[in-house]
C-alpha positions as MATLAB code, in Angstrom:
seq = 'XXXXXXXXXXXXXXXXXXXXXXXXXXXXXXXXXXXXXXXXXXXXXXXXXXXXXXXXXXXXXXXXXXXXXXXXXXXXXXXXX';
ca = [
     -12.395   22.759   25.634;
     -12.866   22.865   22.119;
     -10.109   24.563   19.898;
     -10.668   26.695   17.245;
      -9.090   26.475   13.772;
      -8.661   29.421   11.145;
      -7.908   28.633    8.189;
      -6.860   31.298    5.414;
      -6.452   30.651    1.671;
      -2.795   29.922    1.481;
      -3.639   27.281    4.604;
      -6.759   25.662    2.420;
      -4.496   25.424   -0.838;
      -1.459   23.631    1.024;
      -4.104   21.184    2.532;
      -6.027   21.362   -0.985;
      -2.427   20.468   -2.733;
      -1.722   17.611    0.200;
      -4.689   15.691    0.027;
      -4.689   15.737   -4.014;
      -1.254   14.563   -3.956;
      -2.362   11.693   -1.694;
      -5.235   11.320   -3.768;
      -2.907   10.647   -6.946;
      -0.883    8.654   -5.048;
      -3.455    6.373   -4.433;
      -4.970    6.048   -7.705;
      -1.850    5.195   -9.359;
      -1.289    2.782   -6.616;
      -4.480    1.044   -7.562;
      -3.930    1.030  -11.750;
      -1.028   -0.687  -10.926;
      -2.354   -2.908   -8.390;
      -4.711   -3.704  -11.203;
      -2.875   -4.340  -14.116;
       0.044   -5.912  -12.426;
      -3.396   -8.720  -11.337;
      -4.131   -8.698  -15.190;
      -1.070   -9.685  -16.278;
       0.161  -12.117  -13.785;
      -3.177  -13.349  -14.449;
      -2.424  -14.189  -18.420;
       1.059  -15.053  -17.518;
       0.996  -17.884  -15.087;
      -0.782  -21.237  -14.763;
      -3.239  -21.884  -12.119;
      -0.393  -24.655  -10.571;
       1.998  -21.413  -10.682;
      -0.631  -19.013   -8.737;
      -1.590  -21.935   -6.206;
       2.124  -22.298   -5.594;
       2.969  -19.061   -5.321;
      -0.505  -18.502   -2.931;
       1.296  -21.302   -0.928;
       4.618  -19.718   -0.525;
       3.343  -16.206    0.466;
       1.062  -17.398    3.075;
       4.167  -18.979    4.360;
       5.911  -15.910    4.027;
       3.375  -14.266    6.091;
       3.418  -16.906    9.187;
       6.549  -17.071    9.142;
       7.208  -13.168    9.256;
       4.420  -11.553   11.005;
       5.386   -9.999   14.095;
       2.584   -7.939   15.429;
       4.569   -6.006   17.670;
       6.496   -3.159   14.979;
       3.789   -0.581   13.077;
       2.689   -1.703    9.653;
       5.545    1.236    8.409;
       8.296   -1.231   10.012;
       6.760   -4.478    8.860;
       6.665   -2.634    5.581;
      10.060   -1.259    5.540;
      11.170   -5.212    7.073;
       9.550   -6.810    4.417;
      11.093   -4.656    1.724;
      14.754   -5.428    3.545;
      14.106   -9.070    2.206;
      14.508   -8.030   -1.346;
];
């Protein structure tokens, strides 16, 4: 059975507004992403980055529980600090 949708303007604009929103959410995510990389990159030695490489894949063995949803791995991780 296939359902039918109707959409009206004030529908279209909410969804228009939602997926913008998520759209600048992203992108900022990204310029950050980026110049946090460009920075740590001038700031550390390689010894530093293969260190700290190292440690997080550690981290990540030592932590990963594939059972929980990425949102409460997230939210888990972020409990640690």
């Amino acid at each position: 059975m296939k359902a039918k949708i109707q959409i009206n303007e004030q529908n279209f604009d909410q969804m228009e507004k939602r997926v913008l929103d998520q759209v600048m959410t992203m992108s900022k995510s990204m310029i950050e992403s980026f110049k946090f990389r460009m920075i740590y990159g001038t700031k550390v030695t390689k010894e530093q980055n293969d260190s700290t490489c190292k440690a997080l894949n550690n981290f990540r063995q030592k932590n990963w529980d594939k059972s929980v949803s990425r949102k409460e791995a997230y939210e888990k991780y972020l409990s640690f600090y």
